[in-house]
N, C-alpha and C positions, 0 to 999 in steps of 0.2 A: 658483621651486619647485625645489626638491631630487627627485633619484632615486634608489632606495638600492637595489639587487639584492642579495641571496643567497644565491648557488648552490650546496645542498647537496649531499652525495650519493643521491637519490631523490626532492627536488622544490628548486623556486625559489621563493625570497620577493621579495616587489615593493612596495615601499610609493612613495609620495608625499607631500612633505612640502610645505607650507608654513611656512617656519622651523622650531617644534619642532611644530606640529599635523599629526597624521598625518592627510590627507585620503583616503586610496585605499591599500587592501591588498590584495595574490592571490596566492595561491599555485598554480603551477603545475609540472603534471609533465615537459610538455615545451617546455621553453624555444625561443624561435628568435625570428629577426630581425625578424620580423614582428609581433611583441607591444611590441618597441622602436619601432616605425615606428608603431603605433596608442597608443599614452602620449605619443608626441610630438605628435599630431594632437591628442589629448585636452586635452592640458596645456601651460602655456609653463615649459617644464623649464628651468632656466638653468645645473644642475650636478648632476653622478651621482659614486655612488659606487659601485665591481662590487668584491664580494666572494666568491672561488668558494675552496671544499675540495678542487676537482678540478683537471680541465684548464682552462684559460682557453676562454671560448671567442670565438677571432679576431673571427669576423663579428661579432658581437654588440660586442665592444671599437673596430673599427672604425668600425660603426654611430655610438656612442658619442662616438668623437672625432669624429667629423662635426658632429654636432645638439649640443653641449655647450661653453662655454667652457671650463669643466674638467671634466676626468675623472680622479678618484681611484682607480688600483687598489691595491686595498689589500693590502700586504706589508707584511713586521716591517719594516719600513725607512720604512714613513710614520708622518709622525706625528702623536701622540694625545695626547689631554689627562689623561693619566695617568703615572704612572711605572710603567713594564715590570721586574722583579725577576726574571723568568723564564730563567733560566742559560741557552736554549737557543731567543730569540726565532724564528730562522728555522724548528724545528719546529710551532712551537703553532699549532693552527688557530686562524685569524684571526678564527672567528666566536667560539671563546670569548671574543676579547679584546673585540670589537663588544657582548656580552654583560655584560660587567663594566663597561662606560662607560656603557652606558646605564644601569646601574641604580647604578651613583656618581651618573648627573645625577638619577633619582629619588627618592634616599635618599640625598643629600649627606650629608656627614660623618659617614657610619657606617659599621661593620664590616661588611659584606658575603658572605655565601656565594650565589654565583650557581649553579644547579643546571640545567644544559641537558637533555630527556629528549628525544632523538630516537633516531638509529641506536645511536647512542654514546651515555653519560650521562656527561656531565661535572660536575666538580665544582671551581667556581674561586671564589679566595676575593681581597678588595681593601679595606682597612683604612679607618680612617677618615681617611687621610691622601690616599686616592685612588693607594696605593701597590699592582700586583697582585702576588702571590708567588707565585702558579702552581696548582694542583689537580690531582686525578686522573681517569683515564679508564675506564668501567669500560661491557661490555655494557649494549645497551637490551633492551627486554624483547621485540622480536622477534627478538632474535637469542641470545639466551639459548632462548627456545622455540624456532629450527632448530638451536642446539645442541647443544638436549638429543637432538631426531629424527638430525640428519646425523652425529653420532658414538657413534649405537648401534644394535642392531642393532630393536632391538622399540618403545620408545616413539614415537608417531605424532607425526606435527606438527599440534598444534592453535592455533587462533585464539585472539589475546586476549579476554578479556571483562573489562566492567568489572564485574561483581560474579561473587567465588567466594567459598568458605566459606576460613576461616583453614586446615582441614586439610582436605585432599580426601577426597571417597567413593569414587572409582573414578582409572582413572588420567589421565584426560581432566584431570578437578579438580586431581589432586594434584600434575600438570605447570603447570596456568594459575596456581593457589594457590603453588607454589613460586617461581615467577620475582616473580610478580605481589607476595607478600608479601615476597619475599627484599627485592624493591628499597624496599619503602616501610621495611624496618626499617632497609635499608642509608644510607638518604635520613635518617631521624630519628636514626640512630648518629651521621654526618657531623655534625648540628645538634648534639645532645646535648653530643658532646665540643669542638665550637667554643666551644660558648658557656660549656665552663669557663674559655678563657682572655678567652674577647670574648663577657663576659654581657649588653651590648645587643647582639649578633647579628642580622641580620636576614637571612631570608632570600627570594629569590627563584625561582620556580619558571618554568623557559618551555621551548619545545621542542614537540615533534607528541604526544609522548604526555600530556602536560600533565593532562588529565583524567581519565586512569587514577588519576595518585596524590594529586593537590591535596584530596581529600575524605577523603581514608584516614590522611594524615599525622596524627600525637599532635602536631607542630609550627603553630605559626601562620605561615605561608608568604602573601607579594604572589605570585600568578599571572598573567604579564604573555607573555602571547601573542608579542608583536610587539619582545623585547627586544633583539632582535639589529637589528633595524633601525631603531630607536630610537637604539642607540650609531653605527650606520654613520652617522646622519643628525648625529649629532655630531661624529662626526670628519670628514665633509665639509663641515663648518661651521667646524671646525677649521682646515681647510687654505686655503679660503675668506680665513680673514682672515688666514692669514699671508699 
């Protein structure tokens, strides 16, 4: 069994694989050594893969080479079952790219827009050649809403909601209504104009906020939870058989 970590900036994803079947998912807020030492109890792990956007973190890596014949960490420098186009591989965070493999292995041979919605939204795109050429980064929709509070002096910081009206009534609305419909128009522009050049487009939606916009989209969008560790669990199957 395979073990695929993560570690975002505000929580950890944890899967379990059995080859490609994912048998065990968690997400948690505060990681520690301790959740490594009970999946080892759990399960007979025989190789992980730890992928963090932050600091490494030692114990947890240590742990790791201990209980594992292999331990992948994953840097632009390992490698993947794809071709990397990306001018500038040592910046790109590694889970866009765990993002884009995995959804090559579920929609082989197609043109690809991968759409991550968490802190960040990203937007990364990988042809049908399984070649990626890179994307853009843009606010999520919580930090769009402390943006608009933390650099003014009068609108308040409110909570997301999944349902607001297109135009707001008061200003509570017209703050949630603003980010909330900015992003889903900004999501189906992105689709719109890809698929003038690559009209079988397909696109993929994953990330925390995932169900804010997968219902609101005018596009036909795959909704796939877990696709960042989906692709980790490929490239440590990757590395496996080299």
């Amino acid at each position: 069994m395979n073990l695929c970590i993560d570690q975002g900036n505000s929580r950890t994803k944890i899967g379990i694989f059995d080859q490609n079947k994912l048998m065990e998912c968690m997400v948690i807020e505060n990681f520690n050594i301790r959740i490594i030492e009970d999946l080892f109890l759990k399960f007979p792990i025989d190789a992980s893969i730890y992928s963090t956007v932050i600091l490494n973190n030692d114990c947890v890596l240590n742990e790791l080479r201990k209980r594992t014949d292999l331990l992948v960490e994953l840097s632009y420098t390992t490698p993947i079952p794809i071709e990397n186009r990306y001018k500038t591989p040592q910046t790109l965070g590694i889970d866009r790219l765990a993002a884009v493999i995995g959804a090559s292995f579920l929609k082989p041979n197609t043109d690809i827009l991968v759409i991550d919605a968490g802190t960040a939204i990203t937007y990364d795109f990988i042809d049908a050649n399984h070649v990626f050429w890179g994307g853009n980064i843009a606010p999520g929709l919580n930090l769009r809403l402390r943006s608009l509070h933390e650099f003014t002096q009068k609108l308040p910081l409110v909570d997301a909601k999944f349902d607001s009206p297109l135009l707001g009534n008061d200003t509570q609305t017209a703050i949630i209504s603003g980010a909330l419909h900015g992003i889903v128009f900004e999501i189906d522009g992105y689709i719109n104009t890809l698929k003038i050049k690559y009209p079988q487009l397909s696109t993929f939606l994953t990330g925390g906020s995932t169900f804010y916009f997968d219902t609101k989209l005018k596009n036909a969008i795959f909704a796939e939870k877990n696709l960042v560790l989906i692709g980790l669990n490929l490239i440590l199957q990757y590395n496996v058989q080299k």
